[in-house]
C-alpha positions as CSV (number, residue, x, y, z in Angstrom):
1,X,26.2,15.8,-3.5
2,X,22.4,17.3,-2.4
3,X,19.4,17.4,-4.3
4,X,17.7,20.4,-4.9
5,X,14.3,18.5,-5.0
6,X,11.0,20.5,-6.1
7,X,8.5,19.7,-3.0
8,X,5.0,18.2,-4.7
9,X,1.6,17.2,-2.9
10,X,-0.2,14.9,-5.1
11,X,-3.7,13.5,-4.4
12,X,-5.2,10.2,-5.0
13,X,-8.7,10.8,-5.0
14,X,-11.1,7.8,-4.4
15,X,-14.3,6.8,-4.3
16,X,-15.7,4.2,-2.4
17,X,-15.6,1.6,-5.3
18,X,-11.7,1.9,-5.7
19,X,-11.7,4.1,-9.0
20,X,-9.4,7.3,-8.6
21,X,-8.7,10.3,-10.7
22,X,-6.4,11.1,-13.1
23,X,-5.9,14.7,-15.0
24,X,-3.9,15.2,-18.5
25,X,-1.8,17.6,-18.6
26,X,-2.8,20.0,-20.8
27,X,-0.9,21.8,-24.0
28,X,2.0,24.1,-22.7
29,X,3.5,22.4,-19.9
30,X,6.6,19.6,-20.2
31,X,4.9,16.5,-20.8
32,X,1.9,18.0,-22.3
33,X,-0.7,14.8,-22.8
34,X,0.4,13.1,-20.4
35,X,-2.0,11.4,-17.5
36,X,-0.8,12.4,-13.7
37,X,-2.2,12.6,-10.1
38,X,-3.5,16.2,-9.2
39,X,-1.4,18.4,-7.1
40,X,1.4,20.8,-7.5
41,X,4.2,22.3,-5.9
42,X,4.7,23.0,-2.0
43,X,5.0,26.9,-1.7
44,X,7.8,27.4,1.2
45,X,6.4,27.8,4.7
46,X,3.6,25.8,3.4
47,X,2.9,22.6,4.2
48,X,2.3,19.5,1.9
49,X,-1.5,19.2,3.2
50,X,-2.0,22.8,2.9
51,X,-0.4,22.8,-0.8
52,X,-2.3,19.8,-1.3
53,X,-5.7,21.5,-0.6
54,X,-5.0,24.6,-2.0
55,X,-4.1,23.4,-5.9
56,X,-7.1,20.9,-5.7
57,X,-8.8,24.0,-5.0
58,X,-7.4,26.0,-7.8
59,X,-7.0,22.9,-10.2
60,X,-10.3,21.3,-9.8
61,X,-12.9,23.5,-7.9
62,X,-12.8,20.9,-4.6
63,X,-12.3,21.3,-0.6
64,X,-10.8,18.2,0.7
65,X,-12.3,16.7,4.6
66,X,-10.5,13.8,4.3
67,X,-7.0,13.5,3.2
68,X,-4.3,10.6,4.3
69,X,-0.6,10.5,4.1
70,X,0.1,7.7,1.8
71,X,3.5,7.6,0.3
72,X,7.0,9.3,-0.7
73,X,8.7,8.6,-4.2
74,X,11.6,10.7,-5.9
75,X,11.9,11.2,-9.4
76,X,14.3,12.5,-11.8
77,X,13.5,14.4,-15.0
78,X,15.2,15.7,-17.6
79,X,14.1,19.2,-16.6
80,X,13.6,18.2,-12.7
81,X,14.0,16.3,-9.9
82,X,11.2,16.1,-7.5
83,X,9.8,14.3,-4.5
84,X,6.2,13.6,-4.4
85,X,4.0,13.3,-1.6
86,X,1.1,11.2,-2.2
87,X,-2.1,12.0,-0.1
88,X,-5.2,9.4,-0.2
89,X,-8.2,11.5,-0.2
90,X,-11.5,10.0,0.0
91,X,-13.8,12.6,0.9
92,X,-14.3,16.5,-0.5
93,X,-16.9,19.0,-1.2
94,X,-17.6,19.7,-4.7
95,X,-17.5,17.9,-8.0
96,X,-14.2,18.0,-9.6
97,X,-13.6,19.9,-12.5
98,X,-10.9,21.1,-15.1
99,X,-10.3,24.5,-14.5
100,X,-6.7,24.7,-16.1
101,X,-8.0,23.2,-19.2
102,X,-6.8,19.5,-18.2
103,X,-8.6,16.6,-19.0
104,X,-10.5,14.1,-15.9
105,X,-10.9,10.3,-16.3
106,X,-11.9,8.6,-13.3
107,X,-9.8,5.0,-13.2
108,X,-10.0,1.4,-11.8
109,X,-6.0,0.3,-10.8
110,X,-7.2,-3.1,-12.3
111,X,-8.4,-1.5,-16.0
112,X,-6.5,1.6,-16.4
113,X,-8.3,3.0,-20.1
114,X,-5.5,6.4,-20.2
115,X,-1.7,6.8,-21.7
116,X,0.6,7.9,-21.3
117,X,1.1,8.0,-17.6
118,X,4.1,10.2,-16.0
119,X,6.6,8.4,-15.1
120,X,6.9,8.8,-11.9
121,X,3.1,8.4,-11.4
122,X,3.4,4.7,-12.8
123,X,4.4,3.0,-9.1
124,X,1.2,4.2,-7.8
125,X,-1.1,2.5,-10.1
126,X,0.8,-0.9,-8.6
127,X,0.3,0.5,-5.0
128,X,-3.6,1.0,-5.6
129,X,-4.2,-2.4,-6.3
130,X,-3.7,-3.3,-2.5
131,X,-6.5,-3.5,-0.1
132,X,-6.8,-2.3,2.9
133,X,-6.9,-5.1,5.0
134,X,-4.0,-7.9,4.8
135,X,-5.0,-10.9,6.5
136,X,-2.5,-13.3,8.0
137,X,-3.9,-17.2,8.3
138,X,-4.3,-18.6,12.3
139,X,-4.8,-22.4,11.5
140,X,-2.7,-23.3,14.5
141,X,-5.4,-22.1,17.1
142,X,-8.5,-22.2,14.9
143,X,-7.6,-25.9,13.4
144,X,-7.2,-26.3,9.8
145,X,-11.4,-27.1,9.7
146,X,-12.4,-24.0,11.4
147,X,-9.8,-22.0,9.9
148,X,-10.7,-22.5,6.1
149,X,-14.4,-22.2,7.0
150,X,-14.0,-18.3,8.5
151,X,-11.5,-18.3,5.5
152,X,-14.5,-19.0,3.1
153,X,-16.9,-16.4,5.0
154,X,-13.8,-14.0,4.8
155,X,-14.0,-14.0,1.3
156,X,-17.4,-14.1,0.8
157,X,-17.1,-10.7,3.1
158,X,-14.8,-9.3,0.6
159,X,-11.0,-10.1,1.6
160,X,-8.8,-9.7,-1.4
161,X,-4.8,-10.2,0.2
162,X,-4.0,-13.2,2.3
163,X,-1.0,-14.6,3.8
164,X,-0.3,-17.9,4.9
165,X,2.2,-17.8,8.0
166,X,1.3,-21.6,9.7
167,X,5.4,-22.1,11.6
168,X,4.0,-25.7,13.1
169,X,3.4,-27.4,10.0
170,X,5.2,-29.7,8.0
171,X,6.6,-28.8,4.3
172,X,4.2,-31.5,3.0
173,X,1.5,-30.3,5.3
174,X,1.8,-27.1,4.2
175,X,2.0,-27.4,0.5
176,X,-1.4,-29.6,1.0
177,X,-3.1,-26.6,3.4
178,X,-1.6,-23.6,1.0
179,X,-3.0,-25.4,-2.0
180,X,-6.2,-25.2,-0.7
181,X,-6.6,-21.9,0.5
182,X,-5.2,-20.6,-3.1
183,X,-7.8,-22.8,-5.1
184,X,-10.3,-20.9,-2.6
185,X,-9.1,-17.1,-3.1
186,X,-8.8,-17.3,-6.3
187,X,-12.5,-18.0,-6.9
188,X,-13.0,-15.0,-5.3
189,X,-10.0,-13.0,-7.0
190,X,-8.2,-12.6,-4.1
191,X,-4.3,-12.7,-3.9
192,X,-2.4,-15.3,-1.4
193,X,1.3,-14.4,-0.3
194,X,3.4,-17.5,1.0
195,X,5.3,-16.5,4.6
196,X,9.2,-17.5,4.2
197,X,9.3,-20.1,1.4
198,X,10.1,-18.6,-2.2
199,X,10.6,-22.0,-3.6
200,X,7.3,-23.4,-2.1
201,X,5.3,-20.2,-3.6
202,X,6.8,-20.6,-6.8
203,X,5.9,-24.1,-7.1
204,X,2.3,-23.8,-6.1
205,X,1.2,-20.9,-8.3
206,X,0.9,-18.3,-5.4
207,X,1.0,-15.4,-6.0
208,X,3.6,-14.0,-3.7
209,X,5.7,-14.5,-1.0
210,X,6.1,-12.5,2.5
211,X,9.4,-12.7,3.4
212,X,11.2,-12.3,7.3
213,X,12.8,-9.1,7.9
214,X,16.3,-11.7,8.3
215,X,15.7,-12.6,4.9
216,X,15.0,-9.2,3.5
217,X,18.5,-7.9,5.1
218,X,20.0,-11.2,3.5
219,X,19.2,-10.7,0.1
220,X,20.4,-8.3,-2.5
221,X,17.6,-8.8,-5.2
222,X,13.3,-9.6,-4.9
223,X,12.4,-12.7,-5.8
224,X,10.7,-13.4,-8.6
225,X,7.1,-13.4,-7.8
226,X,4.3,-11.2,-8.7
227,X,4.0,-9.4,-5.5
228,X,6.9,-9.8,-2.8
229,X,6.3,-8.3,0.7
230,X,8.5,-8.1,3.8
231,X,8.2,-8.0,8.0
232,X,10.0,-4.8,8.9
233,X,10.4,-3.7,12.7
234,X,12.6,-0.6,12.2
235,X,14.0,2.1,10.1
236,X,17.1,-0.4,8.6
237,X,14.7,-2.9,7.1
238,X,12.9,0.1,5.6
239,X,15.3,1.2,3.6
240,X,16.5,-2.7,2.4
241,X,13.4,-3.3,1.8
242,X,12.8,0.4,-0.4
243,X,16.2,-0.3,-1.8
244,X,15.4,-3.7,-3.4
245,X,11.7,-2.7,-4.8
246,X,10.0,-4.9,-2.2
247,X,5.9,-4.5,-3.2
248,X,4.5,-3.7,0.1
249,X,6.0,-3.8,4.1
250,X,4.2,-5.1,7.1
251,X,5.5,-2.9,10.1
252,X,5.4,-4.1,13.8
253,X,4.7,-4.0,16.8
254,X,2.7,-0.7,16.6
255,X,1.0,-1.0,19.6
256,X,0.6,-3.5,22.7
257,X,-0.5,-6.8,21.7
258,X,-2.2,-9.7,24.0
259,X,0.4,-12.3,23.4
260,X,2.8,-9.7,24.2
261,X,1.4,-7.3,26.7
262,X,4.6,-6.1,28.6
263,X,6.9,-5.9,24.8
264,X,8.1,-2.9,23.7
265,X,6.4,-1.3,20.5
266,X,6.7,1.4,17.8
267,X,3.5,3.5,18.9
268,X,1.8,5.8,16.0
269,X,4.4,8.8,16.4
270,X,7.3,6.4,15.4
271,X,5.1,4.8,12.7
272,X,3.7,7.6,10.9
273,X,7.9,9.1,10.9
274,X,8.7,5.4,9.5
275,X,6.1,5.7,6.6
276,X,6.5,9.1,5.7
277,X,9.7,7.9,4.2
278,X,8.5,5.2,2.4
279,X,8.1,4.6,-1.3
280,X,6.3,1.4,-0.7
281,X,2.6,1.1,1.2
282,X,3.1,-0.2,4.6
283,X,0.4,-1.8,6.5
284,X,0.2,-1.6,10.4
285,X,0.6,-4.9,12.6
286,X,0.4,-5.4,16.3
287,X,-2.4,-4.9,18.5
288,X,-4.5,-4.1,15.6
289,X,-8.0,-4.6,14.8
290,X,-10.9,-3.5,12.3
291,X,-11.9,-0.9,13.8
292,X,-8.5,1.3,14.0
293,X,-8.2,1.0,9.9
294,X,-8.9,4.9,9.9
295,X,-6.5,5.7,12.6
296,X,-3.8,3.5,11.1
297,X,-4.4,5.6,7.4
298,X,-4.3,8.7,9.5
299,X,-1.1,7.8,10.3
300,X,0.7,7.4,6.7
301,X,-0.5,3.4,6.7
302,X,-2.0,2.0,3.3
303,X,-4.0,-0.6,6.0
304,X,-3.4,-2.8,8.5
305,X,-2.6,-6.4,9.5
306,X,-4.8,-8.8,10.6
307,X,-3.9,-11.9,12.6
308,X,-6.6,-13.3,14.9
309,X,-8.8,-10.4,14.6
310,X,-8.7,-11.1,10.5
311,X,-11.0,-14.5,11.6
């Protein structure tokens, strides 16, 4: 049976220190006092960028300049069913005011001071905690010595989401090297996922794992970690991934890489159709560096992924 869906843009406005805005909804509409994303409904022959712009317009007095694809999530309601699409916008003209008698807070995804939240908003708060830059550890060329010293000027810099993806090592070895590099994140608040071992991240107090797209298709439920991500390479893993409330997806190749020159890849068209379906942020791997974060957002990603050029 379809869906009739109601079409929504949302907006997750940001500044520059992570805080974003939420408006109440005010007296008179379903779920009256309740905290949401700006946005409204997609008027037809309208797109969801042009419906975004014009109710932040008509909502809160602002012209967007930079808005990003971000993410998809469906929703049921007694009264509704909608499908929201979540735009990142980080800069606009204007200062953002009530001007349909809603109230603004501007929130940190780490402190959030409002309730109730809508429902379907609640995800997104989760979402927001990610940074933009997931790092993925390169011991094996570096050496363990060099590697946790760039590690330690990495964090220093600001790098908040590391995994640690070292194949040649022993179990023991690793345990050791992993142990090591959490003691060192956490001092700086940052979050360390474990590549392929669920049992080893458990154990050590990590604080995720990143699992291999053949364990995501052989699994029916997410482990039991605070944050769970997955390697997707296509459209299938996507969806497993989606179906089984998988935290965040790393998708590659996107583009050539050096190890890899002549291997085929995804290219931005086929990423940015990938992760307009997703409900989950995806972060951009494969041929990636620093310097293409803001192509990579353009593109629907929530940031990219970082292997030699994270060091």
């Amino acid at each position: 049976m379809s869906i009739n869906f109601i079409e929504v843009a949302a907006a997750v406005l940001q500044k520059s220190d992570g805080t974003f805005l939420l408006a109440q909804r005010p007296p008179g509409k379903p779920y009256a006092g309740y905290w949401e994303f700006p946005g409204g409904k997609i008027e037809a022959a309208e797109s969801a960028q042009q419906a975004l712009a014009r109710e932040l317009h008509e909502e809160l007095g602002i012209k967007i300049t930079t808005a990003h694809p971000w993410l998809t999530r469906e929703f049921t309601y007694p009264h509704a069913t909608v499908r929201l699409k979540f735009f990142r916008v980080t800069q606009w003209q204007g200062e953002p005011h009530g001007l349909e008698n809603q109230s603004l807070r501007w929130q940190s995804p780490f402190d959030l001071s409002v309730t109730p939240m809508l429902p379907a908003n609640i995800p997104i708060l989760r979402a927001l905690q990610l940074p933009a830059i997931y790092a993925i550890s390169n011991a094996a060329t570096l050496g363990q010595a060099e590697f946790l010293q760039r590690l330690q000027h990495a964090l220093n810099q600001g790098l908040r989401l590391l995994q640690v993806r070292e194949k040649n090592m022993s179990r023991p070895e690793l345990k050791k090297f992993a142990q090591e590099i959490i003691e060192m994140a956490h001092t700086h608040h940052a979050q360390v996922l474990i590549n392929s071992d669920i049992k080893l991240a458990q154990e050590i107090g990590a604080d995720g794992v990143h699992l291999s797209g053949a364990q995501l298709m052989s699994i029916a439920t997410r482990p039991d970690l605070a944050w769970c991500a997955a390697s997707c390479h296509n459209e299938i893993e996507l969806r497993q991934a989606n179906q089984i409330g998988i935290d965040f997806a790393v998708l590659s190749p996107v583009l050539a890489t050096r190890s890899h020159p002549g291997a085929a890849h995804l290219g931005w068209p086929t990423f940015a159709t990938l992760a307009a379906q997703s409900i989950m942020p995806i972060y951009a791997l494969g041929g990636m560096r620093y310097d293409d974060l803001e192509d990579a957002q353009l593109h629907g990603a929530h940031g990219v992924a970082l292997l030699s050029q994270a060091w």
